[in-house]
N, C-alpha and C positions, 0 to 999 in steps of 0.2 A: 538184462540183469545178469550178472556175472554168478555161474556155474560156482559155490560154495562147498566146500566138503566140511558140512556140519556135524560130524562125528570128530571126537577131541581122543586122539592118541596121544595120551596122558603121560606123568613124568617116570614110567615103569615101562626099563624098555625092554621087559620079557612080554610085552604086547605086541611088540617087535624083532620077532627072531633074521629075521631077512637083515635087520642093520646089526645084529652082534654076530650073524654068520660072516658080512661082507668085513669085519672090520680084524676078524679070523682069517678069512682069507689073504687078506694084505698081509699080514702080521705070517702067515704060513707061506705066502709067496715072495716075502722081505721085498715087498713094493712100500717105499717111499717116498719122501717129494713129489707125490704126484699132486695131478691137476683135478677134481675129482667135481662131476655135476652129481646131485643127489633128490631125485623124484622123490617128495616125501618126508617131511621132518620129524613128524613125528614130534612130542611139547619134550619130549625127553631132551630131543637134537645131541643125542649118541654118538651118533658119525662124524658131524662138526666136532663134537668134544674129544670125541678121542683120536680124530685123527689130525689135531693140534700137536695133543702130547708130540714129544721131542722124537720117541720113538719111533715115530710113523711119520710127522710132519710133511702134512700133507695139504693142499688148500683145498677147500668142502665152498659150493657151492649148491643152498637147497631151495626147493621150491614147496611152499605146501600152500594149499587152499584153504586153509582151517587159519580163521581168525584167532581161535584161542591157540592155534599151535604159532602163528605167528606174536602174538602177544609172549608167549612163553620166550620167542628166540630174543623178541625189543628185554624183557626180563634179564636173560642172561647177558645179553650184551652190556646192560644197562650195569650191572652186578660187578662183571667182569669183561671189562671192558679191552683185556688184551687178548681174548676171544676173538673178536673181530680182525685181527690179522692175519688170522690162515681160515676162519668161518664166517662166512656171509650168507642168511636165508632172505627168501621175500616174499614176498603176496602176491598169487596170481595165478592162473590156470594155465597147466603146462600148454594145454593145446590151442593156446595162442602165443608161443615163441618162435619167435624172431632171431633168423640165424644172425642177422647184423648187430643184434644186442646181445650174442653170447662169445665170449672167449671159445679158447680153443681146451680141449681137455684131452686127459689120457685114459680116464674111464667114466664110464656115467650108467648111475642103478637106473634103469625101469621097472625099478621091484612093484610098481601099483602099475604097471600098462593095465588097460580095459577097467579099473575097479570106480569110475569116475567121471568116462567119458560117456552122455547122452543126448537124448534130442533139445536139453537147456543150451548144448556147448553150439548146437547147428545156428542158434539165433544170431550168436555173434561171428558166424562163421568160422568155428575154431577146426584146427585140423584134427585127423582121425589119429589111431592111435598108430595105423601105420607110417601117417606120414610125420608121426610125434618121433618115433622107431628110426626113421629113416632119417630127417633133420640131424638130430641129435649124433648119429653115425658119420653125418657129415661133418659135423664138430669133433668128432672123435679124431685126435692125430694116428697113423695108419702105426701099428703095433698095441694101439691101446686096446682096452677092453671094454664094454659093453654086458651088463648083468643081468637079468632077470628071477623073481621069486617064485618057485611052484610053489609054496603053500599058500599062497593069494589065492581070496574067495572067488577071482576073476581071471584065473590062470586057464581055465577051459577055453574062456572065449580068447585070453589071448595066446594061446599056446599057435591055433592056424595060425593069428597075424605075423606071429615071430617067424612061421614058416616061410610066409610072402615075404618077409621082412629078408630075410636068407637069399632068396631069392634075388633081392632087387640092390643086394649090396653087397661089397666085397667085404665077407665076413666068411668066418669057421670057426663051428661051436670047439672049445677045447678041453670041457669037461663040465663037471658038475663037482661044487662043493656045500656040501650038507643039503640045505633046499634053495641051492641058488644055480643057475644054469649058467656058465662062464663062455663069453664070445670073443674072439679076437680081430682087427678090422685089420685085414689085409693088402689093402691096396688103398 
């Protein structure tokens, strides 16, 4: 049975600082047209929407495990349906992706590493949150970036893996914007 995140991060996205900080950051570092993977949708789907807008025009792809937060994205697309040309979410548990089923991108949040990954995800043999970390990095095109949330309830336990993560890939941290830890993939 597939690994569900039954909590509904609802259509107020001050439940969500990690997606109005990252979409701050873009908008403070006049990052554009990127390619952008997004852990986490959240029923708001913030990210998707603003980083449509013309300003930022950017393409969002997100993942959430929450039925009702995926219902929420079939809603908006449903509503507004030229959404769907620069934002696509889906249904699924990160920690069974498939590098041959993902594009290639310029940045991608882990703003939930560790808040989700348990012993449901070992039934279907899903990978760990490092090697979620580390996939994803190899999607990453070499100058892009790579984000993570310290105010995640689960940032203790992933703050070591981001250390091994460090470690096992060519990456350097290059700063910190509000509560988001900013990586760049270097080779």
């Amino acid at each position: 049975m597939l690994n569900i995140w039954d909590v509904y991060w609802g259509l107020r996205v001050e439940q969500c600082p990690c997606d109005v900080h990252f979409v701050e950051w873009l908008e403070e570092q006049g990052l554009t047209g990127k390619r952008i993977y997004h852990f986490g949708t959240g029923g708001h789907h913030y990210i998707g929407i603003r980083c449509a807008e013309p300003e930022l025009d950017c393409t969002v792809l997100g993942i959430t495990a929450s039925p009702k937060e995926y219902e929420a994205f079939v809603k908006l697309a449903t509503e507004n349906p030229s959404i769907t040309k620069t934002y696509s979410a889906y249904f699924g548990d990160i920690y069974t992706s498939n590098a041959k089923l993902l594009p290639r991108f310029d940045i991608v949040t882990l703003f939930h590493s560790c808040e989700f990954r348990s012993e449901k995800n070992d039934a279907y043999g899903a990978l760990t949150d490092l090697e979620v970390m580390q996939l994803f990095t190899d999607q990453t095109d070499v100058g892009g970036h790579i984000l993570f949330y310290t105010g995640s309830f689960a940032y203790a336990s992933a703050e070591p893996i981001i250390a091994d993560w460090v470690k096992s890939r060519s990456v350097e941290e290059i700063g910190q914007f509000k509560t988001l830890r900013v990586f760049r993939k270097t080779a």
